[in-house]
C-alpha positions as CSV (number, residue, x, y, z in Angstrom):
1,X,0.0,0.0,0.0
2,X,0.8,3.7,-0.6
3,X,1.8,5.4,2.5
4,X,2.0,8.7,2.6
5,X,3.3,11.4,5.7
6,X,1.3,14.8,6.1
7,X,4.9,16.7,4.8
8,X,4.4,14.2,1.6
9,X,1.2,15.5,0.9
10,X,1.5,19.0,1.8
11,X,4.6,18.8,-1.2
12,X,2.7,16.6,-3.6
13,X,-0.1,20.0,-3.4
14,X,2.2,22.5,-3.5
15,X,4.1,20.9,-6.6
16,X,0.5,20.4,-8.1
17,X,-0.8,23.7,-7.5
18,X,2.5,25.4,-8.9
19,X,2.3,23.8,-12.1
20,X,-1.3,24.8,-12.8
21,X,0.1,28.5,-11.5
22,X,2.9,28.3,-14.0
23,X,0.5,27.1,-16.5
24,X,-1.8,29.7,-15.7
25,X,0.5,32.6,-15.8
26,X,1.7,31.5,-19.1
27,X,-2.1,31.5,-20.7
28,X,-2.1,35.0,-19.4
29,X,0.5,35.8,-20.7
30,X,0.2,35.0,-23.9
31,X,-3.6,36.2,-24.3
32,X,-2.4,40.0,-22.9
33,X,0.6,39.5,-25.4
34,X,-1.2,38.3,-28.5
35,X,-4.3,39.8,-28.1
36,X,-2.7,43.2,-27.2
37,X,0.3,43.1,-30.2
38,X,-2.2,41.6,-32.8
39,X,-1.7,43.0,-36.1
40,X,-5.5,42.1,-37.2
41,X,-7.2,44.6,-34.6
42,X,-4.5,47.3,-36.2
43,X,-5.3,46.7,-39.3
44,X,-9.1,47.2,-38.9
45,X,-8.9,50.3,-36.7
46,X,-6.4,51.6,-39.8
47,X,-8.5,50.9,-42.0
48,X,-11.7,52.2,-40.3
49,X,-10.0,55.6,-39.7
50,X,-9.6,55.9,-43.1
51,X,-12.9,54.5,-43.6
52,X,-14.1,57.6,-41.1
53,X,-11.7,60.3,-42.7
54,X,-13.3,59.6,-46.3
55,X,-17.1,59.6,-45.0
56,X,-15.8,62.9,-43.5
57,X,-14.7,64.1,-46.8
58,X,-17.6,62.9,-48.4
59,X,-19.9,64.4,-46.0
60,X,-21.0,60.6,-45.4
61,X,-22.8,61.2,-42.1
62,X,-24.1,57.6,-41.9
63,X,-20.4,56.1,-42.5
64,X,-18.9,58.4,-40.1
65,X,-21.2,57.3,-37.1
66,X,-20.8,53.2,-38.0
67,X,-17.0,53.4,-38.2
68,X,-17.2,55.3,-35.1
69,X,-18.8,52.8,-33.2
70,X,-16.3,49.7,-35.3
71,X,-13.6,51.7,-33.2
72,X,-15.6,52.0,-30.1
73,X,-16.2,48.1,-30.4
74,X,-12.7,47.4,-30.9
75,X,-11.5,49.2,-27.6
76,X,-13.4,47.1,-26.0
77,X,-12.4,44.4,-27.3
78,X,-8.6,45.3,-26.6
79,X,-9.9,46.3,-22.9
80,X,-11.7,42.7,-22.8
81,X,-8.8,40.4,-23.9
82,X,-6.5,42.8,-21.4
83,X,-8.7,42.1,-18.3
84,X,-8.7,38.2,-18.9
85,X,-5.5,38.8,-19.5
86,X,-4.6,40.2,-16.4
87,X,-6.8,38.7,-14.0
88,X,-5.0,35.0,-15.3
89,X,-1.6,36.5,-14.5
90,X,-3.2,37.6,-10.8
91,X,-4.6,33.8,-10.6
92,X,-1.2,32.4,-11.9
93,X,0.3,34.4,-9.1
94,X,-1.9,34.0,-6.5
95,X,-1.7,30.0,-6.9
96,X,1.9,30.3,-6.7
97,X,1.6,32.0,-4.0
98,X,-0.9,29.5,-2.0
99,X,1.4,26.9,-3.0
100,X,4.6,28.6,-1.3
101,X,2.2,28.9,2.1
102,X,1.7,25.5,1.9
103,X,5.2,24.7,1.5
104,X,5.9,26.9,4.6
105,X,3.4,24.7,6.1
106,X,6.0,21.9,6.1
107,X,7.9,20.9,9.3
């Protein structure tokens, strides 16, 4: 049979719960980094302020007010994928940081 001591166990968490921390942070990561730097969300608020500039020249009323609310939708989107973003590097931090207490935990 598998015997295990209280110190065993308090490790075998700790060294589970800062893997999925690691993991976690990573994911973060990555979303505030690709989501943030992505060239497609550029690329449409580009070309919608030129969109916006010609309506303007135009005297395209109607195109001026949908591009303006394309951008408005955008920001939000950037906001969006920042706060998931964030808040996964907060988790990924704060499960490290559970998993260090539990480590301290350890006589």
């Amino acid at each position: 049979m598998f015997s295990m001591t209280v110190n065993d166990f308090l490790l075998s968490m700790a060294s589970a719960i800062v893997i999925v921390g690691v993991l976690v942070l990573g994911v973060g990561v990555y979303i505030l980094v690709s989501k943030m730097m992505g060239n497609d969300i550029r690329t449409i608020a580009n070309q919608t302020a030129k969109l916006a500039q010609k309506g303007i020249t135009d005297d395209i009323t109607g195109l001026v007010g949908n591009a303006r609310t394309l951008i408005e939708t955008l920001n939000e989107l950037v906001k969006t994928a920042a706060g998931v973003g964030i808040f996964l590097v907060l988790l990924g931090v704060a499960l490290m940081g559970g998993a260090y207490a539990l480590v301290m935990q350890i006589k």
